[in-house]
N, C-alpha and C positions, 0 to 999 in steps of 0.2 A: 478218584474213588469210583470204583463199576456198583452203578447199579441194579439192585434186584428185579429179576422179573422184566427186564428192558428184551431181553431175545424172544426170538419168536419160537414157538413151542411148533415141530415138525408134524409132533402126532397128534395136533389140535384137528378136529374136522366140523365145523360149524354146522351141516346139514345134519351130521349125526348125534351133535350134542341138540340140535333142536327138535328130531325124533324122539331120542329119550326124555329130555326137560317135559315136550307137552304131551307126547301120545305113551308113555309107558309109566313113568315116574308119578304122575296123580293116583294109581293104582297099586303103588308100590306097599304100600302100608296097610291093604285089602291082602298082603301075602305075607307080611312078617311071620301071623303067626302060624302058618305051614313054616315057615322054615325055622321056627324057635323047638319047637318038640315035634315026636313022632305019634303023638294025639292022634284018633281020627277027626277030622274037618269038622265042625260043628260050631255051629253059632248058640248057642245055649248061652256063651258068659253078654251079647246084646240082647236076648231072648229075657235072658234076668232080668237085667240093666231096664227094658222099656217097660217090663210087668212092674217093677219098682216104683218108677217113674209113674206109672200111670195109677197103681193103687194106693202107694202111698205119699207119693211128691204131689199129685193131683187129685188126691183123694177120691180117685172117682169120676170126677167132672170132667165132660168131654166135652163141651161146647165154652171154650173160652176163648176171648179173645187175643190175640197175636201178641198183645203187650200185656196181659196177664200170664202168659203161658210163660213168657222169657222170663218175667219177675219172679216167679216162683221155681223155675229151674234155676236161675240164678240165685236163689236163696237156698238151694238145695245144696248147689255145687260151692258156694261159702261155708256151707254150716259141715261139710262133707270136709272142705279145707280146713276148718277149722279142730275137727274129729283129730283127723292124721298131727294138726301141730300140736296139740296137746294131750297125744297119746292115747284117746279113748279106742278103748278094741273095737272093732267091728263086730255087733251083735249077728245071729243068726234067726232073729224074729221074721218069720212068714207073712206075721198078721199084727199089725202095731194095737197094744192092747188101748183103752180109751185114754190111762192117765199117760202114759207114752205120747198120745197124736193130744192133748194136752199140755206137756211137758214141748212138745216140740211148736205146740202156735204162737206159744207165749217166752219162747224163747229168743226169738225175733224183737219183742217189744219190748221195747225201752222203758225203763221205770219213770215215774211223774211223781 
C-alpha cells in the first residue's frame, strides 16, 4: 500500500516559505480588509471599537492596573459572546444611560 505525502514536493522552496511564514504573513490580516470591499481605507470601525472600550467597558478610568484592565475586557468580550449566542441585537446607544451601566454591573454578580 503507497503511502500519502511520502514524495518529495519539487516546488517546495524552504528559504521562500520562510520569507513569507515570518517577514510578510504577520501582516497579512492588516490587508484583508482592503481587499474585502472597494471602501476607502479607514480605520473608523477600531476607532469605535477603542472609544467603546474606553467609555464604556472602562467607564472612564485610565489608570488601572494590567490585571484589572484584562478582567474587565475579558468580561466584556464574554458578555459581548454571550449577546451573539442568545440573539440580543446590537443596540446603537452612543452614551449608556445610568439604569443601562446598572443593568450591566450587576449582571456579572451572581445571586446569594
Amino acid at each position: 500500500m503507497e503511502q500519502i505525502g511520502t514524495e518529495k514536493n519539487i516546488f517546495y522552496n524552504k528559504e521562500f516559505m520562510d520569507i513569507i511564514l515570518n517577514k510578510y504573513l504577520p501582516f497579512c490580516s492588516l490587508y484583508t480588509g482592503l481587499m474585502l470591499n472597494n471602501s476607502p481605507v479607514s480605520n473608523a470601525l477600531v476607532e469605535n471599537y477603542f472609544g467603546q472600550l474606553k467609555q464604556i467597558t472602562l467607564e472612564g478610568q485610565k489608570n488601572l492596573k494590567c490585571s484589572q484592565f484584562v478582567r474587565k475586557l475579558r468580561e466584556d468580550v464574554v458578555s459581548t459572546k454571550t449577546e451573539v449566542d442568545i440573539g440580543i441585537r446590537k443596540s446603537r446607544l452612543t452614551k449608556p444611560t445610568h439604569l443601562m451601566k446598572n443593568v450591566l454591573r450587576n449582571a456579572g454578580r451572581k445571586e446569594r
